[in-house]
N, C-alpha and C positions, 0 to 999 in steps of 0.2 A: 504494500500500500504506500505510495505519494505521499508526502509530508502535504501537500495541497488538499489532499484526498482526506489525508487525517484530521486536517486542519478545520475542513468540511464537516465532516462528520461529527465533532469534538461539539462545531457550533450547534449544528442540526439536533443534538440531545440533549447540549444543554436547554435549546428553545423549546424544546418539547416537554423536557420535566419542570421547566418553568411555565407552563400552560398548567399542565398536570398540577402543580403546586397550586395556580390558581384557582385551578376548580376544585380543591381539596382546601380551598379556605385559609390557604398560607401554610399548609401542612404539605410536606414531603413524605407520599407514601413508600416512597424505596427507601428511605432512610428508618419509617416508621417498621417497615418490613425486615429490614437487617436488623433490628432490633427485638423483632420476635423470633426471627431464625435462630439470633444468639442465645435467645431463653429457653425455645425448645430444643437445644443442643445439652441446656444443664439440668440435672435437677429440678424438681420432679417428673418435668416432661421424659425422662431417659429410665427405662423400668430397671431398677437394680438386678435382675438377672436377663440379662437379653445374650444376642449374637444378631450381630450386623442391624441392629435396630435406629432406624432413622427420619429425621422428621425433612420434608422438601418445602418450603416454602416460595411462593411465586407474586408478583406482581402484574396486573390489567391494564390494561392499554386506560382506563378508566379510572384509574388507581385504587380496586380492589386488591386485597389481600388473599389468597390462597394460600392453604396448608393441606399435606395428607405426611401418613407414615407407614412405612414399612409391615407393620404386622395385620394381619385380617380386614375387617370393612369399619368406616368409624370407630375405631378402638383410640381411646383416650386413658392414658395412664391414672388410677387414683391421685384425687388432690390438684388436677391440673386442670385451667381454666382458661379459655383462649377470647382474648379480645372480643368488642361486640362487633368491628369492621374485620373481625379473620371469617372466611368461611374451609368449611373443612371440607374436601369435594367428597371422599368418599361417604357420608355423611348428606350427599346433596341429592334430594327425592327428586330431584327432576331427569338425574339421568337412571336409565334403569339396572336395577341389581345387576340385571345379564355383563352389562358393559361394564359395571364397578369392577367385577370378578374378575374382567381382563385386567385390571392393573394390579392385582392383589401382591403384594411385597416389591411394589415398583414405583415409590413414592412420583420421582420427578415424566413419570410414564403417566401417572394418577392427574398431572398437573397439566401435561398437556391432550390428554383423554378428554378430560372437564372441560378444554377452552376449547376443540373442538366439538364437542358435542353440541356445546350451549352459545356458541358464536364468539366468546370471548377472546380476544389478543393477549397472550403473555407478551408484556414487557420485559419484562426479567426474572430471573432464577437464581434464589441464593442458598448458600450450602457453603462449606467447608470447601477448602481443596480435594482431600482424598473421596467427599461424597461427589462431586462435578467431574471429577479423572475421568476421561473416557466415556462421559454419557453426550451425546446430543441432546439437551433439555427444549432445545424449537425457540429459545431464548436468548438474550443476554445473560451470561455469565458473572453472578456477584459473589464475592467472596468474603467469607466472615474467617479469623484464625482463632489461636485457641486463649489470646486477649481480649477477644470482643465477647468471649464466653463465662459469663457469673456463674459462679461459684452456688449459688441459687435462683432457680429462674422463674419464681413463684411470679403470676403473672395474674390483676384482676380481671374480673370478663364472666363470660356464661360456664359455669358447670356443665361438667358430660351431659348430661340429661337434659340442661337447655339445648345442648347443639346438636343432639341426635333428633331430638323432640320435642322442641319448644313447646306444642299444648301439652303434652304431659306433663311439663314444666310447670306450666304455668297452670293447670289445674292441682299440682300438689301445691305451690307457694298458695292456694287461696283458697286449701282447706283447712279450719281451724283446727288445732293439737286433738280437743275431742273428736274430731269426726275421723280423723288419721285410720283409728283401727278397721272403720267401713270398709278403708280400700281393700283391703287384705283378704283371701282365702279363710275358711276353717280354719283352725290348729288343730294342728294333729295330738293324739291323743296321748302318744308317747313323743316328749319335749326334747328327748335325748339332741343332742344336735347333731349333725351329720360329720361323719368323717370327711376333715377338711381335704381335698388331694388337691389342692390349686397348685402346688409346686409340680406334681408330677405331669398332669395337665397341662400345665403351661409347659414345659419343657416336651411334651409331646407335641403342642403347638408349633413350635419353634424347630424340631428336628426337620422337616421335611425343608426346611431354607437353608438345609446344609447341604443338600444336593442338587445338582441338577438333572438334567432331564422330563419330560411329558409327566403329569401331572402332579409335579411340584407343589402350584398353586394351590390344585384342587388340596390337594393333600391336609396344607396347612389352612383353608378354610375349614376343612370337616374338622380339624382339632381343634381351631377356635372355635368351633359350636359347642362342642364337649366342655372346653372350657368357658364359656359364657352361660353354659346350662348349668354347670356347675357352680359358677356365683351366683347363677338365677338362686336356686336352692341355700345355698348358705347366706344372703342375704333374706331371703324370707325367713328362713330362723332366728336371725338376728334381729328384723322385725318384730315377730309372734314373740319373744322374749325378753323385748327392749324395754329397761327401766325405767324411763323417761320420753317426753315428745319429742326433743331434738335428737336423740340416739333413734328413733323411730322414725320418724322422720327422713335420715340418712339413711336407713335402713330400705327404709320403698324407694327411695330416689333409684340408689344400685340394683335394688330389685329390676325397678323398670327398665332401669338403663338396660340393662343385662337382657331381658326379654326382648328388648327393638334391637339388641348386636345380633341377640340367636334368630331372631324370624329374619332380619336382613340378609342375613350370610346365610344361612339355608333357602332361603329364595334364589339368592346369589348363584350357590351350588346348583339349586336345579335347573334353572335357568342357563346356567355356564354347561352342563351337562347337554341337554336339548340342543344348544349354537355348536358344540363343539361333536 
């Protein structure tokens, strides 16, 4: 490239993200967006036992925000909370399970899947060096290191269960603590609580993204159902036995969450099954 050429092009983005800036009310959404990417690289966002787990963050021609991650369909780590201008594509009802399922363990695939689908423009793509090596993102290329990355990347914004499913959301924030136990199922008659296997579970989840070859994918979605059934269940116990409205509370949130991961990603499956 021409130092003329460069020189061009240097102006041509800068007048474009200063447009951008404009209609973002004097806010720089790339700059907004490196700034989430670096959070969900720490803590909490990053599950204490993973392999190759990773979060892709993107920016719109419009200056939305995109994210998805490496493991199953809408899966958000416990405790983490993403902005109210992040959308999270796999997590996005408008494109269908079928197609989610193709990007599954393919975050920055996930990012530009979603802006074709739904007519959106990636602007840019940010990530670390070693997560951008070698991918063609359909973007610009932004880079965070391991400076721009806290130490805690607690972030305020919507809880899982807003971002999977906002009415669910919003119909448990506006039931009062007494009416809590209506949501719930019967209790069962014996309280015992369930042998917890989330560790073994999850690590079944996780094995099939240590290989490759033909139905990889599929693989690691059927273990996330296993494992999302599986919190379904231990969080309804933890419900039916909660001391108090706030521990009950918490309790059906993860419940629900966990019900819309298992019917997505088994839709997902079968659907992905039927295309392929």
């Amino acid at each position: 490239m021409t130092n003329t050429r460069a020189q061009r092009d240097a102006i041509a983005g800068a007048a474009k993200a200063g447009a951008l800036r404009r209609m973002q009310g004097g806010h720089d959404p790339l700059r907004l967006a490196r700034q989430i990417a670096a959070a969900l690289n720490a803590p909490p966002s990053i599950p204490p036992v993973q392999w190759n787990f990773m979060w892709a963050t993107g920016v719109t021609a419009d200056g939305g925000i995109v994210v998805a991650n490496s493991y199953g369909l809408a899966f958000i780590p416990d405790g983490v909370n993403l902005p109210e201008q992040v959308k999270m594509v796999t997590a996005d009802e408008s494109v269908p399970p079928t197609e989610r399922a193709r990007w599954a363990s393919y975050p920055y695939l996930a990012l530009q899947g979603w802006a074709q689908h739904t007519g959106a423009t990636l602007q840019a793509v940010i990530g670390t060096d070693e997560q951008l090596r070698g991918i063609d993102p359909g973007a610009r290329k932004v880079l965070i290191d391991e400076a721009d990355i806290p130490q805690n990347g607690t972030m305020q914004g919507r809880s899982r269960l807003e971002v999977i499913s906002p009415e669910a959301a919003a119909r448990l924030a506006a039931m009062s603590d007494a009416t809590l136990p209506d949501l719930l199922p019967p209790s069962p008659v014996d309280d015992t609580p369930p042998e917890d296997r989330s560790k073994k579970l999850w690590f079944d989840m996780i094995k099939p993204l240590m290989r490759s070859g033909s139905g990889r994918e599929a693989d690691h979605l059927k273990g996330f159902v296993a494992y999302a059934d599986h919190r379904q269940e231990l969080a309804l116990h933890r419900a039916h036995t909660a001391s108090d409205a706030q521990v009950l509370r918490e309790a059906i949130a993860d419940w629900v969450y966990w019900q819309h991961v298992s019917v997505l990603t088994t839709d997902a499956l079968a659907e992905f099954a039927t295309a392929t």
